[in-house]
KOLFIMI-837270 format. One record per residue (C-alpha): x, y, z. Coordinates in steps of 0.1 Angstrom, whole numbers, padded with zeros to 4 digits, always signed. Layout:
N
XYZ
...
***
This chain:
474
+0048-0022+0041
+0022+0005+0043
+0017+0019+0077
-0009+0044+0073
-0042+0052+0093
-0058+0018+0100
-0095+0010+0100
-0120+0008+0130
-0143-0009+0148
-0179-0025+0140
-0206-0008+0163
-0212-0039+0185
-0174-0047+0189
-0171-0013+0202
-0181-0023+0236
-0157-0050+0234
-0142-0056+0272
-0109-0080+0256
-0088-0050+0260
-0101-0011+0262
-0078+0017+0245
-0091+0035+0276
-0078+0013+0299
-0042+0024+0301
-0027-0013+0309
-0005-0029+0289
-0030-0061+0289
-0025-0075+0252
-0063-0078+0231
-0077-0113+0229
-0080-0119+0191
-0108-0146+0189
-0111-0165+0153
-0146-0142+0152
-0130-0111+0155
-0100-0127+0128
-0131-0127+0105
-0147-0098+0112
-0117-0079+0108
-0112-0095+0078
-0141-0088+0060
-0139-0056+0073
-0110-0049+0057
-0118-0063+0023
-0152-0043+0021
-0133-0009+0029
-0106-0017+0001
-0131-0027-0022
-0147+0005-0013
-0118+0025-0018
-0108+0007-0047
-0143+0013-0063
-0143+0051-0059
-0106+0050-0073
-0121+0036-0097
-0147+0057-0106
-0122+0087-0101
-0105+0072-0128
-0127+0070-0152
-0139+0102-0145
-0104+0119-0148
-0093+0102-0182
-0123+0117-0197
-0126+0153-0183
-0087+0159-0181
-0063+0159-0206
-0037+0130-0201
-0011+0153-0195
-0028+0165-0167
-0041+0137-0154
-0004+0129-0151
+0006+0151-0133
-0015+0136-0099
+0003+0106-0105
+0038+0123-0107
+0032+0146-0075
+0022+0115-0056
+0054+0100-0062
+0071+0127-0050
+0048+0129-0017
+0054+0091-0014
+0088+0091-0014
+0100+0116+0010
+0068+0103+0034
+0083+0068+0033
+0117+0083+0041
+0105+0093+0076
+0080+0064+0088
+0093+0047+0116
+0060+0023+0116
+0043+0042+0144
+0008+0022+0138
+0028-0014+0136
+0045-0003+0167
+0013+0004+0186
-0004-0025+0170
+0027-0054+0179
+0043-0035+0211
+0030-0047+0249
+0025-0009+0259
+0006-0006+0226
-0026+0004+0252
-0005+0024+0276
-0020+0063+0273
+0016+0073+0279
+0027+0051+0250
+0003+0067+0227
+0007+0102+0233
+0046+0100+0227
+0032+0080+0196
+0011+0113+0183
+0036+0137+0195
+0062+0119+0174
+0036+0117+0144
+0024+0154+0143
+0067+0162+0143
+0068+0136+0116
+0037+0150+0093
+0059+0183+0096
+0095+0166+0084
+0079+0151+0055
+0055+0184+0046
+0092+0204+0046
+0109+0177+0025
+0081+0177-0001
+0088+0217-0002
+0122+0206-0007
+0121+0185-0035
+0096+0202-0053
+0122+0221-0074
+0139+0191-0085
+0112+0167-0095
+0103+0196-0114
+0137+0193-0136
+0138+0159-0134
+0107+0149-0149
+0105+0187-0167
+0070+0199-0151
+0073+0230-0135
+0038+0227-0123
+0050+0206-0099
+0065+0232-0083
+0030+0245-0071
+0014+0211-0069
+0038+0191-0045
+0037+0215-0018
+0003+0218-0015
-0001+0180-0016
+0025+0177+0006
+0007+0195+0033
-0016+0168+0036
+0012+0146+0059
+0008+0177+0089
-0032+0165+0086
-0026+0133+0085
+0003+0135+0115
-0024+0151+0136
-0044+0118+0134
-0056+0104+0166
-0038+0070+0175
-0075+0052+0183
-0072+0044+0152
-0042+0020+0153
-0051+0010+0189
-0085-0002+0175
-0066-0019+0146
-0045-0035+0172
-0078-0050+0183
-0094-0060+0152
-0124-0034+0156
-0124-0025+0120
-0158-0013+0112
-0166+0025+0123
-0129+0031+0108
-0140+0015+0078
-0169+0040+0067
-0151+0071+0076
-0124+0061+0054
-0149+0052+0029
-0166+0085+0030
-0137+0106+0031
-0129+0088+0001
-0159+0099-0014
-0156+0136-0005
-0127+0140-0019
-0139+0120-0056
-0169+0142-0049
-0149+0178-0048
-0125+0163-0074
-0149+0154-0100
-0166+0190-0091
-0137+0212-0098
-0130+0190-0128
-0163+0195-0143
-0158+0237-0134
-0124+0241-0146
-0105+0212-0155
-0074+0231-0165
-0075+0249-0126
-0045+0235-0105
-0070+0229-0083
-0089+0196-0093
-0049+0182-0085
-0052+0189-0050
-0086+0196-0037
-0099+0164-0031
-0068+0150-0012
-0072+0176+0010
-0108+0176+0019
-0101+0137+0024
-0070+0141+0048
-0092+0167+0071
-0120+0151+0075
-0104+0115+0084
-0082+0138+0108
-0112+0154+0129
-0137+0119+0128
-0103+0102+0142
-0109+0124+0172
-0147+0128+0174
-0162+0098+0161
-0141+0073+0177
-0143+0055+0205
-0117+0055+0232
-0097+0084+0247
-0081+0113+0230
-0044+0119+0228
-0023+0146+0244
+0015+0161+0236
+0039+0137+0258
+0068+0124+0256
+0077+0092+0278
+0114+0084+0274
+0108+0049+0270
+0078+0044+0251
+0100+0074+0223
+0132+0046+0228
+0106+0021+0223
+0092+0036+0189
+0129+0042+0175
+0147+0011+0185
+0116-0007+0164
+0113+0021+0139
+0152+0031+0129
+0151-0002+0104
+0115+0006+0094
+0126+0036+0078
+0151+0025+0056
+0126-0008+0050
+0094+0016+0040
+0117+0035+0020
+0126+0005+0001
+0094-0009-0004
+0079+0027-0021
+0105+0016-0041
+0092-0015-0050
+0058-0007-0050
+0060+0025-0076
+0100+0025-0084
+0084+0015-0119
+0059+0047-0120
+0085+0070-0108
+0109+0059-0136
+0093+0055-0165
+0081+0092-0154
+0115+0102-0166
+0119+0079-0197
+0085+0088-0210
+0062+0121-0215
+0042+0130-0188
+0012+0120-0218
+0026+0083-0214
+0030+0085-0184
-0008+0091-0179
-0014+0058-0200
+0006+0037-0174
-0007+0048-0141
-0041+0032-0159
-0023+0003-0159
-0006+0006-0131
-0042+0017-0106
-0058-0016-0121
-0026-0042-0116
-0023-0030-0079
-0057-0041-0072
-0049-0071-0055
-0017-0065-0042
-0031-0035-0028
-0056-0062-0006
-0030-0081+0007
-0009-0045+0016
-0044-0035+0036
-0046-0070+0049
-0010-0074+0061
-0008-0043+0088
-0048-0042+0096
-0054-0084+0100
-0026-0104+0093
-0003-0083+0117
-0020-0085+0146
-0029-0124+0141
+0008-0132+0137
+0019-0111+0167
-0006-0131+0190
+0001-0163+0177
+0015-0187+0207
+0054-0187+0192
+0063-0220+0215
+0037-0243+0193
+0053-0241+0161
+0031-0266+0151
-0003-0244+0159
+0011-0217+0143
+0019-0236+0111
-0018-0246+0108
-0029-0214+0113
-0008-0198+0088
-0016-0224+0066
-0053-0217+0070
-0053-0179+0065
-0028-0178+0034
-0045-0207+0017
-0077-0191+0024
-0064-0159+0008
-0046-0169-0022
-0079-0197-0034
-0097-0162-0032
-0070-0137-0050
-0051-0156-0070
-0082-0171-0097
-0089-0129-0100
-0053-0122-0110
-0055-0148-0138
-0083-0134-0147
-0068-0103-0154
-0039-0118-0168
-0058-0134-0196
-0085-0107-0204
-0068-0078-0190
-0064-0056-0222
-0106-0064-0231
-0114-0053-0197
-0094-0017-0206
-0104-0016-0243
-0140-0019-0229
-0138+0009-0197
-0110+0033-0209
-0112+0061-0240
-0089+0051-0271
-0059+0073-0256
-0055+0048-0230
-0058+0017-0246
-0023+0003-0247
-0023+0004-0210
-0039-0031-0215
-0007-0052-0225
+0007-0035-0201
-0018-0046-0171
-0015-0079-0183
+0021-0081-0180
+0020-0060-0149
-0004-0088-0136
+0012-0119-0142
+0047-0104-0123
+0027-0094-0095
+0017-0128-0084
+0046-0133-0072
+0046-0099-0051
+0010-0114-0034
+0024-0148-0025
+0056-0129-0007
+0031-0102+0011
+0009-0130+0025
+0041-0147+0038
+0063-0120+0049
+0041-0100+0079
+0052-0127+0104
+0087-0112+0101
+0072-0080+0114
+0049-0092+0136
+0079-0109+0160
+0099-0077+0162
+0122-0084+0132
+0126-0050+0117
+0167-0057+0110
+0157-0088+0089
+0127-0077+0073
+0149-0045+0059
+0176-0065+0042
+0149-0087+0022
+0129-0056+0012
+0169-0042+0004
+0176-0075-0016
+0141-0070-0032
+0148-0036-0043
+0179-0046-0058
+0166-0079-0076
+0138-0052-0090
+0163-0024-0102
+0184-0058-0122
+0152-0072-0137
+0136-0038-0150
+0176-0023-0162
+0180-0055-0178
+0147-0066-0195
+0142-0025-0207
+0181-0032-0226
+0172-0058-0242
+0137-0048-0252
+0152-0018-0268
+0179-0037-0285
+0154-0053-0304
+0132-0046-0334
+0095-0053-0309
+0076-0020-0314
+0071-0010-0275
+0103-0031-0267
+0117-0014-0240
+0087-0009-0222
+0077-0044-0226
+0112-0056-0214
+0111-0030-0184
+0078-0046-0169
+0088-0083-0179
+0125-0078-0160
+0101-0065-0132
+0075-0090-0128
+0105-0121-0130
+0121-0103-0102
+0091-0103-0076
+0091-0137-0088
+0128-0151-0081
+0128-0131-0047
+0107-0160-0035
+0142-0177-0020
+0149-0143+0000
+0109-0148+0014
+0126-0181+0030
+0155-0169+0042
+0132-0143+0061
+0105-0165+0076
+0117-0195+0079
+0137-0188+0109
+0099-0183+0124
+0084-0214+0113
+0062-0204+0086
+0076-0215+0054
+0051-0234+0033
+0067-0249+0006
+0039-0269-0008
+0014-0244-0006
+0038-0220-0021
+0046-0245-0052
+0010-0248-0060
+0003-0209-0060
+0034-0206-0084
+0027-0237-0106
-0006-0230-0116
+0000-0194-0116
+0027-0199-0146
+0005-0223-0160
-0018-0191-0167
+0011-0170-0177
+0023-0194-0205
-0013-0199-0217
-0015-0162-0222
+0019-0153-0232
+0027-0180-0258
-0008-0196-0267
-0031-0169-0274
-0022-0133-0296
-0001-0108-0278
-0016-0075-0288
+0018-0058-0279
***
């Protein structure tokens, strides 16, 4: 689960009375069905935002770098991923789920614990550099992860308004800083590409300028009050008691969200390599919707939900995930039947097998949105411990299916085999870890089982239409 800087507030819910981040109670925000919505599309028009200058950074990149360079931003971000995952003990879904989570005390030993955080992971990065260098035989990456790396001391330097205004479902004024930070950094990116797209430089610029200026607008274009050093015994035993199974969870699910990128980095040249982040970027479009919607809407709804009318709650769920999958699911089939035209048509020829590979990407990550718009109640009632052995079981279910279905792929006389076989093991896995998504929420009253069967049914009524009725072009 990501639990990055969240997004802000629209201007007129800024004077909002339900609950001030200035207030220094403990007094939990109302969330009204408006401010559900509101925070809702909020979030979907800053992902599609981001999403869209991603985008265009992408097509930018694949024409003014070579691939082998442009793999290289994908292959330092792994790195920076990892080790940042290692050390997140869910600061933001703390703040956002916890009944101090407007206390002033609360939220300075919050930042004082994130600014030592943005350090650890800025030092591991350092560390690892060498070896991700050997290991995927880059020795740029040497220079490159550092640098990167530095951007988790900006980032840890983030004001907590913007997770307390998250906690509130004031999403808008967040939402256009992000959007505009993103577009400095494409901006500077595309810039230094267009001067000298050989230059170390285009790899890192843009992140940069991004983190820093989401970093000081965090502080001076927010509302609510600015955070100090502290440290408040209880709120740090607080943050830990909640966080010490994030850690190992948000390590896990890196994993699961780019385990895939980070090993066919090894197996393949860094050339390939380039050819499958393509595919990669444009599968993750939806999941990536439901991974903003789970911490920055979904969260907070669950963790104000009335827990002793288990009958309310069911509706309630039932309303937001049907709502959500009529909406996201008829784009993913979509994509899984006319993925490869849609790259044929946007990418240069280099690229072009990255389109079987979307598709098959695609169809296994249906299964991945249907778990993420079920799964954040676990969260949302304080149960790190459980929600870290399904993410664990999930992990290992993914590890099985890629191991396996790259074996026998290569065993067999398909050109591409083992690459076809590695993301078709991976796909059926986020698929069969459905029974662990019970085992996790229905202690909580939230399993849907007919709403769930439909999303599948139809959903692998799409795949065999695509994967046994019309040509491959493996």
């Amino acid at each position: 689960m990501e639990t990055g800087p969240q997004e802000n507030s629209s201007h007129p819910d800024d004077s909002s009375s339900d609950s001030s981040s200035e207030s220094g109670g403990s007094v939990q925000p109302k969330i009204t069905k408006k401010r559900a919505i509101s925070g809702s599309a909020w979030t979907i028009i800053g992902f599609g935002g981001e999403q869209s200058i991603r985008f265009i950074r992408s097509l930018l990149l694949t024409r003014l770098l070579a691939p082998e360079f442009y793999g290289l931003i994908g292959l330092s971000g792994i790195v920076i991923g990892l080790v940042s995952r290692f050390s997140d003990i869910g600061l933001n879904v703390s703040i956002i789920r916890d009944k101090r989570g407007n206390d002033p005390r609360f939220l300075d030993t919050a930042w004082t614990i994130s600014i030592l955080r943005g350090l650890v992971v800025w030092l591991l990065a350092c560390a690892f550099a060498w070896p991700a260098s050997r290991i995927y035989e880059e020795p740029l990456l040497m220079v490159v992860i550092p640098i990167i790396g530095f951007t988790a001391v900006i980032q840890g330097l983030m004001s907590t308004k913007t997770a307390t205004l998250n906690r509130e479902l004031r999403l808008g004024r967040l939402t256009v800083l992000r959007l505009i930070s993103q577009a400095l950094g494409l901006i500077t990116t595309v810039a230094w590409a267009m001067y000298d797209p050989e230059n170390l430089g285009v790899l890192v610029v843009g992140t940069l300028v991004a983190s820093l200026f989401m970093t000081v607008t965090s502080f001076v274009s927010l509302p609510g009050r600015g955070n100090r050093l502290d440290w408040d015994k209880a709120a740090a035993h607080e943050l830990f008691r909640f966080g010490k199974w994030i850690i190992v969870s948000t390590a896990i699910t890196f994993f699961l969200a780019q385990g895939d990128q980070a090993i066919v980095g090894v197996l393949q040249t860094t050339e390939y390599f380039a050819v499958y982040s393509v595919a990669y970027f444009l599968a993750r479009a939806v999941p990536k919707v439901m991974l903003n919607l789970g911490p920055r809407v979904l969260l907070p709804i669950y963790a104000h939900m009335d827990e002793t009318d288990l009958a309310q709650v069911r509706r309630q769920t039932f309303k937001m995930r049907g709502a959500i999958l009529c909406v996201f699911l008829p784009v993913m089939w979509g994509m899984i039947l006319f993925g490869r035209y849609l790259v044929i048509w946007l990418y240069p020829e280099h690229y072009h097998d990255a389109g079987w590979m979307f598709e098959i990407l695609t169809a296994g990550n249906v299964g991945l949105v249907i778990g993420i718009t079920a799964g954040g109640v676990v969260l949302a009632r304080g149960d790190s411990f459980r929600f870290m052995i399904l993410q664990s079981a999930r992990a290992v279910l993914m590890l099985a299916g890629m191991s396996l279905g790259y074996w026998i792929g290569d065993s067999s006389d398909v050109e591409n085999g083992g690459m076809i076989g590695f993301l078709i093991g991976m796909g059926v896995s986020y698929w069969l870890n459905y029974p662990l998504l019970v085992w996790a929420i229905k202690k909580h009253g939230t399993w849907l089982p007919g709403l769930d069967a439909a999303a599948f049914g139809l959903s692998a009524v799409v795949v065999f239409i695509r994967f046994f009725l019309m040509p491959t072009g493996f």
